[in-house]
Structures are given as C-alpha cells and as structure tokens.
Biopython code that builds the backbone (N, CA, C, O; Angstrom):
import numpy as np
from Bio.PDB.StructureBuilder import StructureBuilder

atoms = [
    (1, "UNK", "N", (9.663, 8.507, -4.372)),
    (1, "UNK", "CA", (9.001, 7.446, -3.647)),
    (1, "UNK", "C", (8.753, 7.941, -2.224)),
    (1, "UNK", "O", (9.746, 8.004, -1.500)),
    (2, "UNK", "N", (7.588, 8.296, -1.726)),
    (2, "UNK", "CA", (6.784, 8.365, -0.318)),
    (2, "UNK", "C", (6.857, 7.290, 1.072)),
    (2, "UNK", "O", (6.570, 6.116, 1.306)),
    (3, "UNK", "N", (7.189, 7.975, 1.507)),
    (3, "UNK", "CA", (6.943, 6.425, 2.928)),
    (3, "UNK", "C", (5.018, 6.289, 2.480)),
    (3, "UNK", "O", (4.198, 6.893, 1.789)),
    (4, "UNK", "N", (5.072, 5.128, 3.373)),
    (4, "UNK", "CA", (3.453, 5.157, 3.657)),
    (4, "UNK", "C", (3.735, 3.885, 3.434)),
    (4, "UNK", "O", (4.829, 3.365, 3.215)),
    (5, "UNK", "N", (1.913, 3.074, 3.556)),
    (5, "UNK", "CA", (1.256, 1.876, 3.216)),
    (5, "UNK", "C", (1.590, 1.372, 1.678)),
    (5, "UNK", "O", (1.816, 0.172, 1.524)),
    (6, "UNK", "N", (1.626, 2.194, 0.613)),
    (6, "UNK", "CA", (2.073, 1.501, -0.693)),
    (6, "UNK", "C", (3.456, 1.234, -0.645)),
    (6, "UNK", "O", (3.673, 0.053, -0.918)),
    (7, "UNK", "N", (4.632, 1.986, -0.362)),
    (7, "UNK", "CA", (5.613, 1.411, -0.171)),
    (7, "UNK", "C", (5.918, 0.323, 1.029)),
    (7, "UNK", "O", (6.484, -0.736, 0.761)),
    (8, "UNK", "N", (5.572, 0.600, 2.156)),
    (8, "UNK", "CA", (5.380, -0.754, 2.663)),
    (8, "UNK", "C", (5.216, -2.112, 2.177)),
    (8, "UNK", "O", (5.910, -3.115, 2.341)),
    (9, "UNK", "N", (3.916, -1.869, 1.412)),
    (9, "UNK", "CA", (3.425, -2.924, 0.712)),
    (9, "UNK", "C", (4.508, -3.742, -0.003)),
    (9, "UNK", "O", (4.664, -4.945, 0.205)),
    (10, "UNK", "N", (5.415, -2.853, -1.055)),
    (10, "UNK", "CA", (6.457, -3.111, -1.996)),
    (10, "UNK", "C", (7.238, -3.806, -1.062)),
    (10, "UNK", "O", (7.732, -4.867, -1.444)),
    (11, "UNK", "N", (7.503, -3.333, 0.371)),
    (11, "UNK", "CA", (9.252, -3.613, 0.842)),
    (11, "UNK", "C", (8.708, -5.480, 1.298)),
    (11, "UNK", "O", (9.294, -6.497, 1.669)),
    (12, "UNK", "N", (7.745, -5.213, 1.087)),
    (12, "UNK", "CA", (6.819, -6.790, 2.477)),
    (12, "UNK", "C", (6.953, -7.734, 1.197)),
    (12, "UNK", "O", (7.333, -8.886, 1.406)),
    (13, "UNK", "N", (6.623, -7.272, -0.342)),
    (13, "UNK", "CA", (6.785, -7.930, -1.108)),
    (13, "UNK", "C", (7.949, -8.663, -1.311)),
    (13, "UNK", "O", (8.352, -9.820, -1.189)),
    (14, "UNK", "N", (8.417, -7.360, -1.732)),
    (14, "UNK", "CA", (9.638, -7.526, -2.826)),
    (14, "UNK", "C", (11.001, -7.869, -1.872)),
    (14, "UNK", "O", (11.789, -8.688, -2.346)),
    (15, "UNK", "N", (11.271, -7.354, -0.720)),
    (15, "UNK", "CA", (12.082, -7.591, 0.294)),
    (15, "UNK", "C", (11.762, -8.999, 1.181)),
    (15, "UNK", "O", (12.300, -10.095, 1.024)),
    (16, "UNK", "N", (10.691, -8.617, 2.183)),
    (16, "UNK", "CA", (10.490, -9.861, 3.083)),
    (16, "UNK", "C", (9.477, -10.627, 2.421)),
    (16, "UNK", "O", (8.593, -10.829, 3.254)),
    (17, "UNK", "N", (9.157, -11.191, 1.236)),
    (17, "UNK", "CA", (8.716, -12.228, 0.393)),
    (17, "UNK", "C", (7.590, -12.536, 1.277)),
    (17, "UNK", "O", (7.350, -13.732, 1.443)),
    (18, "UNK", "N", (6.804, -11.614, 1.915)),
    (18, "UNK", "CA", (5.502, -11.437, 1.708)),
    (18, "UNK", "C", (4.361, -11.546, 0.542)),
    (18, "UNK", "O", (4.528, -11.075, -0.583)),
    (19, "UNK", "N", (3.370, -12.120, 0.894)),
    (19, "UNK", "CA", (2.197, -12.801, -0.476)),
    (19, "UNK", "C", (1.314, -11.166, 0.041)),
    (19, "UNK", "O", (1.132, -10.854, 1.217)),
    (20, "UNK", "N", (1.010, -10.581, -0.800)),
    (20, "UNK", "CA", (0.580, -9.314, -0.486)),
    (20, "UNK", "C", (-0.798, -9.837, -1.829)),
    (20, "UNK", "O", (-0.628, -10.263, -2.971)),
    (21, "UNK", "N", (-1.973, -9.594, -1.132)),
    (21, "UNK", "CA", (-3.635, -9.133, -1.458)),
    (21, "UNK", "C", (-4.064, -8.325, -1.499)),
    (21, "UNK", "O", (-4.252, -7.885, -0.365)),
    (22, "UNK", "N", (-4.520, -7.536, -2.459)),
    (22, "UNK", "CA", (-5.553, -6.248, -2.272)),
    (22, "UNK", "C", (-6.816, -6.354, -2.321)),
    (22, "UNK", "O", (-7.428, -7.168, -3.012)),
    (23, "UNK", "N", (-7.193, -5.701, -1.738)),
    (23, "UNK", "CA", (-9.295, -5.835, -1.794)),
    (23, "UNK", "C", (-9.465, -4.768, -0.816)),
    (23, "UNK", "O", (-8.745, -4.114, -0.061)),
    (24, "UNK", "N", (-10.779, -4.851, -1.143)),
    (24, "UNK", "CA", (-10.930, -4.069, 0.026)),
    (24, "UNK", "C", (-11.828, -4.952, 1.037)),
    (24, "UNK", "O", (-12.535, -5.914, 0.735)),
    (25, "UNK", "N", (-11.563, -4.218, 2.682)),
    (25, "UNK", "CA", (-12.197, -4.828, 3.650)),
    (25, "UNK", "C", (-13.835, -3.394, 4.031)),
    (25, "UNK", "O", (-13.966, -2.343, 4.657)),
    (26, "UNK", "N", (-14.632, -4.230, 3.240)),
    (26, "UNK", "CA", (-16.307, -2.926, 3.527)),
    (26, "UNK", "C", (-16.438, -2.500, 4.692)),
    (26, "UNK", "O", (-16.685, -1.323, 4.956)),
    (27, "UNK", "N", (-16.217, -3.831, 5.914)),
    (27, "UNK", "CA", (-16.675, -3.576, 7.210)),
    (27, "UNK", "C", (-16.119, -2.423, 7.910)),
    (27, "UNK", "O", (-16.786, -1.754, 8.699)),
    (28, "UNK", "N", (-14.836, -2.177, 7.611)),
    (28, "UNK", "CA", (-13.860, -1.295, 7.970)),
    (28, "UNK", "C", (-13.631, -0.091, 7.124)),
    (28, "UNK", "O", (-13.386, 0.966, 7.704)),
    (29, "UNK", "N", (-13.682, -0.121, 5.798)),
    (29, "UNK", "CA", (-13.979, 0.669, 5.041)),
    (29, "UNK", "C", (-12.311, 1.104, 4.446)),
    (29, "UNK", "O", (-11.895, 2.194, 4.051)),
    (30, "UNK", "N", (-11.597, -0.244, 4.575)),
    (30, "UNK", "CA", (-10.290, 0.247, 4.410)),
    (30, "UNK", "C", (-9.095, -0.692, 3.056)),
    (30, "UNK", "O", (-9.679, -1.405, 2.240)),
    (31, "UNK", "N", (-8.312, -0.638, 3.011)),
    (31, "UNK", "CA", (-7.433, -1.582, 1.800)),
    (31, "UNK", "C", (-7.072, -2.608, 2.764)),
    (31, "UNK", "O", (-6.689, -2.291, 3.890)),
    (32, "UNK", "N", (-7.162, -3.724, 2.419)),
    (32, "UNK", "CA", (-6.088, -4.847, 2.989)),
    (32, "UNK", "C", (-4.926, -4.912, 1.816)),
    (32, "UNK", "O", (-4.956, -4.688, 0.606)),
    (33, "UNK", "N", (-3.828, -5.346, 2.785)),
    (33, "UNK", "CA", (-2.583, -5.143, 1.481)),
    (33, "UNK", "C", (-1.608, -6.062, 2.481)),
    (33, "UNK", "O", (-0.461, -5.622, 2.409)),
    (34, "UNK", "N", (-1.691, -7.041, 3.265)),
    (34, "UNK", "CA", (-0.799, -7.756, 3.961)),
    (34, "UNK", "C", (-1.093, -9.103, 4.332)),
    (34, "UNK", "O", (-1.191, -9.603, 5.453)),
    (35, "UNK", "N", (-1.195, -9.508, 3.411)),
    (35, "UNK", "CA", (-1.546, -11.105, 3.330)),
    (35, "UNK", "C", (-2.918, -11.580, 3.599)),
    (35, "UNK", "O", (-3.400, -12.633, 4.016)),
    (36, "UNK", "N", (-3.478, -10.188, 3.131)),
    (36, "UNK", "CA", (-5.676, -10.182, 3.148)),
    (36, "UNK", "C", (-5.839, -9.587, 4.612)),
    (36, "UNK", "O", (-6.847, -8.963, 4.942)),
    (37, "UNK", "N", (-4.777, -9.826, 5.459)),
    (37, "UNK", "CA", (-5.290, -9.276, 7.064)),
    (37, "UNK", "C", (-4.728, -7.876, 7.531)),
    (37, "UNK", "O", (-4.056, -7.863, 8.562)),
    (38, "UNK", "N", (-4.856, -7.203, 7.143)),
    (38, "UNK", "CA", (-4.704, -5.730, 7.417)),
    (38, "UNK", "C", (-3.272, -5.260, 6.702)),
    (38, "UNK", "O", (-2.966, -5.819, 5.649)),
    (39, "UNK", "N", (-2.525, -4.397, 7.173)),
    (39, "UNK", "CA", (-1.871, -3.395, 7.241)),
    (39, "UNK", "C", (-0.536, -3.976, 7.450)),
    (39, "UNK", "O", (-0.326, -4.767, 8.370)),
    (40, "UNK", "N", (0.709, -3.467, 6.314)),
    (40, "UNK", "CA", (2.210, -4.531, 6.514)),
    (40, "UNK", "C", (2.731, -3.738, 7.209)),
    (40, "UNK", "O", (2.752, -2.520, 7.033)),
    (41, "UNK", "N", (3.261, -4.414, 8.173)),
    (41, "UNK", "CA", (4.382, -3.299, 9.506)),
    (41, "UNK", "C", (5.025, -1.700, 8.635)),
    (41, "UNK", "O", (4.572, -1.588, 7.496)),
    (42, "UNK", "N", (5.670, -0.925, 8.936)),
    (42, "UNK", "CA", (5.778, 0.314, 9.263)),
    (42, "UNK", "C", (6.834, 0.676, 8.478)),
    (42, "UNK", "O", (7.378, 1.774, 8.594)),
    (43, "UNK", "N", (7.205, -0.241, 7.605)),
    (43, "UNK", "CA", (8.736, -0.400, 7.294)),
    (43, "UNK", "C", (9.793, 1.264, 6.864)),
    (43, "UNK", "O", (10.945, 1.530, 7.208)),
    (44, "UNK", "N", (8.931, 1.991, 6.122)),
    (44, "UNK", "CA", (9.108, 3.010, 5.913)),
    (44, "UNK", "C", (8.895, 4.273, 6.598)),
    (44, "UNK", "O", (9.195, 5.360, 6.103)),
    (45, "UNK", "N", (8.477, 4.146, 7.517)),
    (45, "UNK", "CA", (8.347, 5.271, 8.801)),
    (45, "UNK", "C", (8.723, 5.168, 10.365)),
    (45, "UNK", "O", (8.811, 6.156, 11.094)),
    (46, "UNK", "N", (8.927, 3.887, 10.768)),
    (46, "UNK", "CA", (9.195, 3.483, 11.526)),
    (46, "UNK", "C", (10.833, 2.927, 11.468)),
    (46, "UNK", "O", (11.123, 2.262, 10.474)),
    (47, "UNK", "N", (12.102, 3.218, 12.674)),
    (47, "UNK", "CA", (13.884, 1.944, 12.737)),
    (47, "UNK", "C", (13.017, 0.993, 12.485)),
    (47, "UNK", "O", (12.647, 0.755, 11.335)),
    (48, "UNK", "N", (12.427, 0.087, 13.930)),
    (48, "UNK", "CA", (11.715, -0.792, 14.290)),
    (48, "UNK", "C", (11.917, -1.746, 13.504)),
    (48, "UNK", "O", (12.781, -2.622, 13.476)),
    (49, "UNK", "N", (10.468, -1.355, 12.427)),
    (49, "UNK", "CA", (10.374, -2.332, 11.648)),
    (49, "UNK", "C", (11.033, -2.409, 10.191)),
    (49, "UNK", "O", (10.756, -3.307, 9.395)),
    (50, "UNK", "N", (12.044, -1.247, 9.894)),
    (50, "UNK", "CA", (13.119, -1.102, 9.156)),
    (50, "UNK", "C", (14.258, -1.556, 9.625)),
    (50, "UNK", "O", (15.234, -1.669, 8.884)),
    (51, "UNK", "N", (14.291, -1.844, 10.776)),
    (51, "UNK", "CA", (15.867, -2.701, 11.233)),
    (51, "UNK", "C", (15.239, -4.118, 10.377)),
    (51, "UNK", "O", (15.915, -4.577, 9.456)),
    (52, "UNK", "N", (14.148, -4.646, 10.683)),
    (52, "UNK", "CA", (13.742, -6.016, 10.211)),
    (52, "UNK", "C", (14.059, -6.039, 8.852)),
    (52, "UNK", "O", (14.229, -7.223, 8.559)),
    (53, "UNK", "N", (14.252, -5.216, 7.721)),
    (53, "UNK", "CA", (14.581, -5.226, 6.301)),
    (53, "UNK", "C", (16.113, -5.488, 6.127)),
    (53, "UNK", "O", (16.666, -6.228, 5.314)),
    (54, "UNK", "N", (16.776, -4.524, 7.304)),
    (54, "UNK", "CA", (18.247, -5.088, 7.777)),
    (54, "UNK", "C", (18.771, -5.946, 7.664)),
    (54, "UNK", "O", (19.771, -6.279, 7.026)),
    (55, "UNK", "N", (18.043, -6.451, 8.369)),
    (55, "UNK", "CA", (18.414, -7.970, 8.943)),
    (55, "UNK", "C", (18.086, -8.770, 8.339)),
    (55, "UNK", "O", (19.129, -9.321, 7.987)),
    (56, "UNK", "N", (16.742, -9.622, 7.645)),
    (56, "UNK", "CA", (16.617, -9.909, 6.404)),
    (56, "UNK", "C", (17.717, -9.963, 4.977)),
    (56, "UNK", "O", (17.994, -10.922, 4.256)),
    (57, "UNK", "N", (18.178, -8.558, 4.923)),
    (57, "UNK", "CA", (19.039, -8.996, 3.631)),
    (57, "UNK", "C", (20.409, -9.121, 4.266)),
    (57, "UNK", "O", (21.305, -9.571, 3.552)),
    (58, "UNK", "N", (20.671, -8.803, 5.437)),
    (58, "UNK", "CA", (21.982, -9.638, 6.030)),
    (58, "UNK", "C", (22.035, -10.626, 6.084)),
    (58, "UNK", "O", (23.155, -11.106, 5.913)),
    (59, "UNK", "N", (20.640, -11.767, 6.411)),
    (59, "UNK", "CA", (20.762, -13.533, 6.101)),
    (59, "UNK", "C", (21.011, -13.773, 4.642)),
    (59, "UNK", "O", (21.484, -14.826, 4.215)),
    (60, "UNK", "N", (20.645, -12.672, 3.842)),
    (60, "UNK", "CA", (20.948, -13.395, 2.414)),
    (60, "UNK", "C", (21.801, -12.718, 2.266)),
    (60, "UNK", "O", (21.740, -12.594, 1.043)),
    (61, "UNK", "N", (22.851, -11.966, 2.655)),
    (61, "UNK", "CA", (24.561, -11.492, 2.304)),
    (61, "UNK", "C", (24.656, -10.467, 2.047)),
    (61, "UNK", "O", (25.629, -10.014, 1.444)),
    (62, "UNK", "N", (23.990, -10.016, 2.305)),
    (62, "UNK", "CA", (24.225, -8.059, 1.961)),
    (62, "UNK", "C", (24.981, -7.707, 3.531)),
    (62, "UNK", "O", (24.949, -8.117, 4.691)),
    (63, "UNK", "N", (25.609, -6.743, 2.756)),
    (63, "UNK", "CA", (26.808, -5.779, 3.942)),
    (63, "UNK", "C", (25.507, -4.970, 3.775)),
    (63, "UNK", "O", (24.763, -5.184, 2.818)),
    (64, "UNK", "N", (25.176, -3.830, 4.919)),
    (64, "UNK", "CA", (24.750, -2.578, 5.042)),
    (64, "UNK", "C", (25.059, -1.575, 5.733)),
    (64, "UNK", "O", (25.188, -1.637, 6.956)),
    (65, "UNK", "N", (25.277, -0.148, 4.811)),
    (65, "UNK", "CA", (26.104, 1.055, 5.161)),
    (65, "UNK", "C", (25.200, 2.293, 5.297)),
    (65, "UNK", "O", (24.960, 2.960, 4.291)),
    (66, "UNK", "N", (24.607, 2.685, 6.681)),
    (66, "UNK", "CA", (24.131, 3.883, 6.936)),
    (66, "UNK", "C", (24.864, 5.233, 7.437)),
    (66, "UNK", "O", (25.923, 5.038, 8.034)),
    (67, "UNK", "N", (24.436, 6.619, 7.273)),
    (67, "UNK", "CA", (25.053, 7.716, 7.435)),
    (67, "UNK", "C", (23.867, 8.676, 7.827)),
    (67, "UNK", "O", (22.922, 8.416, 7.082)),
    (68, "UNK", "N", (23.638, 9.413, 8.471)),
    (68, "UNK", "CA", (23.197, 10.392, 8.712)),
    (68, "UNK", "C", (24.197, 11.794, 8.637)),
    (68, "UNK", "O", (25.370, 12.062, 8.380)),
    (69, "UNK", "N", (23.154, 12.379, 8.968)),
    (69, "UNK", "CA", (23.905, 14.288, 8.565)),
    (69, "UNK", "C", (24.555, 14.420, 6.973)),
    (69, "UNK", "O", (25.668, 14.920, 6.808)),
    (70, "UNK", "N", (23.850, 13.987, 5.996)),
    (70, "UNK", "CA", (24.447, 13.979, 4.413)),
    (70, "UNK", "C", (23.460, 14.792, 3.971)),
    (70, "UNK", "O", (22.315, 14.470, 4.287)),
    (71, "UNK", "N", (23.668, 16.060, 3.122)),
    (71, "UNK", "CA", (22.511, 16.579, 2.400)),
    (71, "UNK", "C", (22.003, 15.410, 1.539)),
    (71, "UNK", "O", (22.423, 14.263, 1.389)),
    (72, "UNK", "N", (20.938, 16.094, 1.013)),
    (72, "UNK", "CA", (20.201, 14.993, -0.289)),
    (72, "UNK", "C", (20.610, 15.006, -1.194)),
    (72, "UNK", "O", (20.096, 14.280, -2.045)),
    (73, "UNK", "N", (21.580, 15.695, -1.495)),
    (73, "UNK", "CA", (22.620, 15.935, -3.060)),
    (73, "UNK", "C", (23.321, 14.493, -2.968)),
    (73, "UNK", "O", (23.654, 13.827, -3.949)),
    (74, "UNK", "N", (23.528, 14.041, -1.319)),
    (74, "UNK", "CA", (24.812, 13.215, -0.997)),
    (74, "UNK", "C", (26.276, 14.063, -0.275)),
    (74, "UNK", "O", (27.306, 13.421, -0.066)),
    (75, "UNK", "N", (26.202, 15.147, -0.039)),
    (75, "UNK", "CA", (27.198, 15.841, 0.347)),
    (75, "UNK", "C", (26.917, 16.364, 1.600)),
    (75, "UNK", "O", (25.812, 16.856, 1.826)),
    (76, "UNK", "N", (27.992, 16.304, 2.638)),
    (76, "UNK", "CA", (27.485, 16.807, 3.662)),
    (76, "UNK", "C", (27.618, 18.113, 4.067)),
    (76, "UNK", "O", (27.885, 18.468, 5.215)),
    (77, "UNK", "N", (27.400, 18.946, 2.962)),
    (77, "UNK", "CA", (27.291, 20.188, 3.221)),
    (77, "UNK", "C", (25.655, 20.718, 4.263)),
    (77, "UNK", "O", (25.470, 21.697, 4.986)),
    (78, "UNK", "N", (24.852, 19.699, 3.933)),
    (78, "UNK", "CA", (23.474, 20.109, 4.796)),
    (78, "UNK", "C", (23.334, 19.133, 5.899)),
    (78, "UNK", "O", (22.568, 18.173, 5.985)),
    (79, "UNK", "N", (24.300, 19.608, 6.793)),
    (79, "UNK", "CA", (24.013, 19.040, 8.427)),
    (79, "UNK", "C", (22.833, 18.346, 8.812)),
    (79, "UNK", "O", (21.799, 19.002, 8.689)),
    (80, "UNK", "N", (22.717, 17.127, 9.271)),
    (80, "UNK", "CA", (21.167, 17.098, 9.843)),
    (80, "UNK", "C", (19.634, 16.573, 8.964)),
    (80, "UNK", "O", (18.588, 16.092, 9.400)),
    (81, "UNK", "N", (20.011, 16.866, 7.790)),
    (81, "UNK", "CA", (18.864, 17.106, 6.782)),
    (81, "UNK", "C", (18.789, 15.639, 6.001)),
    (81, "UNK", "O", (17.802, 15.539, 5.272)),
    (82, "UNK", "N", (19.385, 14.862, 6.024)),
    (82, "UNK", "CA", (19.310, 13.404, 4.892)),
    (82, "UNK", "C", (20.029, 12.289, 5.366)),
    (82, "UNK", "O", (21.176, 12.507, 5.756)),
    (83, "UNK", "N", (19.644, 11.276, 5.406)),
    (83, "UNK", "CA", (20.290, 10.010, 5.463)),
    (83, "UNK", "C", (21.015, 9.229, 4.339)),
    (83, "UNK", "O", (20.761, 9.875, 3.323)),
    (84, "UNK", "N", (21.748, 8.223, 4.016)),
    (84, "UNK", "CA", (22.084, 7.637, 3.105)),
    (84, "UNK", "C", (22.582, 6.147, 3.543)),
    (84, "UNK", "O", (23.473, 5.932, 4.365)),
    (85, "UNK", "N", (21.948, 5.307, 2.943)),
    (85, "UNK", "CA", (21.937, 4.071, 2.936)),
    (85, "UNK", "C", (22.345, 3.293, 2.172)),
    (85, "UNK", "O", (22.128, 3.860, 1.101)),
    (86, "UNK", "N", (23.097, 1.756, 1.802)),
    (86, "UNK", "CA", (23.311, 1.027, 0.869)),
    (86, "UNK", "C", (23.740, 0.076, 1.539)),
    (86, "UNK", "O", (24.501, 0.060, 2.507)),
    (87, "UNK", "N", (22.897, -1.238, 0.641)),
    (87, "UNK", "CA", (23.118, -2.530, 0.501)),
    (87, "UNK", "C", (23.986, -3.105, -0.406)),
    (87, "UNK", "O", (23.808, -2.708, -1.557)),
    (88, "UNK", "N", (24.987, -4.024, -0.234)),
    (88, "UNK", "CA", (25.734, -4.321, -1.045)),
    (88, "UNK", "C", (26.469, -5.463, -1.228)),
    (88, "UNK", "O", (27.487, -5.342, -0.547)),
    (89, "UNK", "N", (26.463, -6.633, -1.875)),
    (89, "UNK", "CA", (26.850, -7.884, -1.899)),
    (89, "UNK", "C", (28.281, -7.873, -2.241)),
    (89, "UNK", "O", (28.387, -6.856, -2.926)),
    (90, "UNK", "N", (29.443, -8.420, -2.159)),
    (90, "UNK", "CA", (30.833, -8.364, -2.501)),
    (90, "UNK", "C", (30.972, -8.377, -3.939)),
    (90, "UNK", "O", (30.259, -9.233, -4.463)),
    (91, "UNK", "N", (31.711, -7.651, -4.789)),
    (91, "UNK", "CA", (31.722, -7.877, -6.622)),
    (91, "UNK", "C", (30.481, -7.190, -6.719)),
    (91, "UNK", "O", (30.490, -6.695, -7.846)),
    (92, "UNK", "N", (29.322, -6.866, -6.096)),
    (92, "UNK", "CA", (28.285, -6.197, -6.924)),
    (92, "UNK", "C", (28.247, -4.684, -6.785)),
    (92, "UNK", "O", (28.777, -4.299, -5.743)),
    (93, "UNK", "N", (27.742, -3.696, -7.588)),
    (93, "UNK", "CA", (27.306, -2.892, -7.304)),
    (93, "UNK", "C", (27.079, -1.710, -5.922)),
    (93, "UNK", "O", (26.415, -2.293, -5.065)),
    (94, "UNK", "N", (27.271, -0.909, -5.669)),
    (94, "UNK", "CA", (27.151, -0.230, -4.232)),
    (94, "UNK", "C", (26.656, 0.798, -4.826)),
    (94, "UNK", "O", (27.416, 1.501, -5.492)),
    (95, "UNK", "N", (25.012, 1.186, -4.703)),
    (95, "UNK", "CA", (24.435, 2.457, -5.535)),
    (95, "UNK", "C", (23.550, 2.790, -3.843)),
    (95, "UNK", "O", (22.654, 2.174, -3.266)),
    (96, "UNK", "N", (24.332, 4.051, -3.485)),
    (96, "UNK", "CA", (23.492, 4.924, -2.339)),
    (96, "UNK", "C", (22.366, 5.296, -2.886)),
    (96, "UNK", "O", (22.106, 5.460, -4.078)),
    (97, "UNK", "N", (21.623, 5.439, -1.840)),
    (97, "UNK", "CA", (20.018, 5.988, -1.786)),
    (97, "UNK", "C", (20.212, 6.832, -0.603)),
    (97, "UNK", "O", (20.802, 6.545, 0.438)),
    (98, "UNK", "N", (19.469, 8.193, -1.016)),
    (98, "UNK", "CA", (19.172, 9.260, 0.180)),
    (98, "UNK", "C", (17.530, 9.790, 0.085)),
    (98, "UNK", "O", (16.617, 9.917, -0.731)),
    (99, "UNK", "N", (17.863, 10.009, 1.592)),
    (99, "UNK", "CA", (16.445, 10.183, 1.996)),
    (99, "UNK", "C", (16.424, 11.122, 2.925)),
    (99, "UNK", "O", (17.519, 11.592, 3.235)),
    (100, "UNK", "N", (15.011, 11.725, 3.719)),
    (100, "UNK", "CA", (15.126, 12.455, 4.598)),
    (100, "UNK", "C", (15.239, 11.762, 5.536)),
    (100, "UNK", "O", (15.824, 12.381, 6.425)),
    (101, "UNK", "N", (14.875, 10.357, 5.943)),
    (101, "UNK", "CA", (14.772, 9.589, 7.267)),
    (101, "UNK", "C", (15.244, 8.159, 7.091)),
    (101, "UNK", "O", (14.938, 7.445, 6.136)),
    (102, "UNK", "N", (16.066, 7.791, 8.170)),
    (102, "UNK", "CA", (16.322, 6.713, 8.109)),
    (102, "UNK", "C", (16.029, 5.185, 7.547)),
    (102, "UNK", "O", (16.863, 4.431, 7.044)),
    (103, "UNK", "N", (14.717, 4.945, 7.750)),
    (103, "UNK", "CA", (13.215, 3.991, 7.568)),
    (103, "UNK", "C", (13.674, 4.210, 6.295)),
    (103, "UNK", "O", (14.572, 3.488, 5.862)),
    (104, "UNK", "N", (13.091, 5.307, 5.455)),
    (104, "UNK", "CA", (12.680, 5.659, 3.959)),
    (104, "UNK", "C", (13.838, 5.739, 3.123)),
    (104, "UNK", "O", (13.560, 5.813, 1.926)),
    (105, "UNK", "N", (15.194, 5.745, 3.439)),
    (105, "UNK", "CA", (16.390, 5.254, 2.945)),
    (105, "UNK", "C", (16.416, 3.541, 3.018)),
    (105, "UNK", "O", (16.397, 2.736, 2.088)),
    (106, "UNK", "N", (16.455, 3.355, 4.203)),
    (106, "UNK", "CA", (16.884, 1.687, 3.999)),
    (106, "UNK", "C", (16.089, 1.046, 3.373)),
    (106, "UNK", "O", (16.445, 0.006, 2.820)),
    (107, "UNK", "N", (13.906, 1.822, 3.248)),
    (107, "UNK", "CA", (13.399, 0.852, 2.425)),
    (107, "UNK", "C", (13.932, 1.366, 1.209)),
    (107, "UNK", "O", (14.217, 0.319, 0.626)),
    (108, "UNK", "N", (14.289, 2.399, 0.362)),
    (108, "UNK", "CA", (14.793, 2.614, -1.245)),
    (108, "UNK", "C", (15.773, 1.735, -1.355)),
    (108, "UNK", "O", (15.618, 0.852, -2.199)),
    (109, "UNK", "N", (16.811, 1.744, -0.679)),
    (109, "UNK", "CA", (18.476, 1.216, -1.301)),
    (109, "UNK", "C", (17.951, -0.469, -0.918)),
    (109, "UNK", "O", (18.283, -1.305, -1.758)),
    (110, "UNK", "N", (17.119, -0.996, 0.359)),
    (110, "UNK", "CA", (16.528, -2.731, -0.053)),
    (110, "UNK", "C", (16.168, -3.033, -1.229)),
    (110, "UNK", "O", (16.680, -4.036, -1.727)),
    (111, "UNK", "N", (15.319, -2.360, -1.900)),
    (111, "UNK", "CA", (14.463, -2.320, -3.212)),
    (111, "UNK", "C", (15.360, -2.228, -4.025)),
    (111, "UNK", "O", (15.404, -3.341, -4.549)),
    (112, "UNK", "N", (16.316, -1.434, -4.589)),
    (112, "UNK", "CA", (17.131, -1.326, -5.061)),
    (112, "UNK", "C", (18.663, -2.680, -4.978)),
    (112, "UNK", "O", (19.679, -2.831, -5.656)),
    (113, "UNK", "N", (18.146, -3.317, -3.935)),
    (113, "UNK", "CA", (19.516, -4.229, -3.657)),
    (113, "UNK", "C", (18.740, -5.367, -4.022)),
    (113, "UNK", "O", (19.448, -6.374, -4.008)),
    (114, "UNK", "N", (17.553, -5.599, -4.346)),
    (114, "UNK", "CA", (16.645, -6.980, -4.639)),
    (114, "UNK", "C", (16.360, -6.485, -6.408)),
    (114, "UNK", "O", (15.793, -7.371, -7.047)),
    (115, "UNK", "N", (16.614, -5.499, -7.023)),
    (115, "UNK", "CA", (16.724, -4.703, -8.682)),
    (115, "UNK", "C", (14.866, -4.535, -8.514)),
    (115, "UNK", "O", (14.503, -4.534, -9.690)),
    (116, "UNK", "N", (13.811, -4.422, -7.782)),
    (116, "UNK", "CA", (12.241, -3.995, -7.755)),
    (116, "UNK", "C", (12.358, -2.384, -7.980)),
    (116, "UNK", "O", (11.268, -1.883, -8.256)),
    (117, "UNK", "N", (13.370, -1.530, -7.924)),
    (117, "UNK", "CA", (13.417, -0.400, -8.390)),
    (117, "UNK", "C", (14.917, 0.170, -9.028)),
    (117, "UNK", "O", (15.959, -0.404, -8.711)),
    (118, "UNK", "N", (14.922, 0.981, -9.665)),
    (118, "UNK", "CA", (16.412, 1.374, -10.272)),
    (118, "UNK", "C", (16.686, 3.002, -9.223)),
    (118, "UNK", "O", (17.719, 3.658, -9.358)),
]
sb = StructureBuilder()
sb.init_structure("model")
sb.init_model(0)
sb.init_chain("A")
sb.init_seg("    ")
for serial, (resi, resn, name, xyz) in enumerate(atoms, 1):
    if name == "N":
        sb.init_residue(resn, " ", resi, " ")
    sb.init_atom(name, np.array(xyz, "f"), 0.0, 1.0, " ", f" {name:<3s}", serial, name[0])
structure = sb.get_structure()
C-alpha cells in the first residue's frame, strides 16, 4: 500500500467517516475524491494531518503505539529506516504495521484497527 491520494481517500473514508465522490472535475482536468470538492488532506504523507487519524480513533478508544528506528522486518537491527505503529482497543487484537514513514504507518495500522484492510 502507497501513500498518495488513493490511500488518503480510504483513510477519509474508512477512518474519518468521510462521504468520498469520484468524478472527474473537466475544468481542472483532475479526480475529485473528497466529498465532490477536491483533494482529502495529506493523511499519508504528511504528521499533520496523520496526527488527525490519531486522534480520531482515540475518541473512539483506541490506545496508540508508535516507534521509530525499527527495520521493516520489525527488528531494530536497521537504525533509522522504518516506523511501526498500532492501534489497539483493550481485549482486542494488537497487529503492528511498518512502514518507511510515520504518516504511512499510522494510516495502515488505522485501517487495520477499523478491519478496511487485513
């Protein structure tokens, strides 16, 4: 899974219960994918607007556990190189997600803490 505008799209959905439209806009020559009016915040490339996914599933009860300096195996044998993230409700499940960047971890393991991806 890629950062970008399609995953965005997913986290605006499936996370912040965003009504997400596709079409296209001619004048501009571009996708609308955020409620018909342009472009859903940054969620996957940007803290910013990945703290907002944070915070979001902290009103609905999720604990959340970030790490930096973890290889992508999950081991921190590769300094520097991967993040790892997880959301996790008490009694449920705690399944890490790694990534190269912060953003693109917390949007996998959200998705994963709402079941929109395994």
């Amino acid at each position: 899974m890629n950062p970008g505008r399609e995953l965005d799209a997913l986290v605006a959905e499936k996370v912040m219960g965003a009504k997400i439209t596709f079409g296209i806009d001619y004048s501009r020559q571009n996708i609308k994918l955020f409620d018909g009016c342009g472009k859903p915040p940054t969620y996957s490339t940007t803290i910013h607007a990945a703290w907002k996914v944070v915070e979001k599933l902290r009103h609905r009860n999720f604990s959340f556990t970030s790490h930096n300096d973890v290889g992508m195996s999950g081991s921190a044998s590769t300094p520097g190189k991967g993040w790892m993230a997880v959301f996790h409700i008490e009694g449920g499940p705690m399944d890490y997600t790694y990534a190269d960047t912060a953003p693109l971890a917390i949007c996998k393991a959200a998705l994963k803490a709402v079941g929109a991806i395994e």
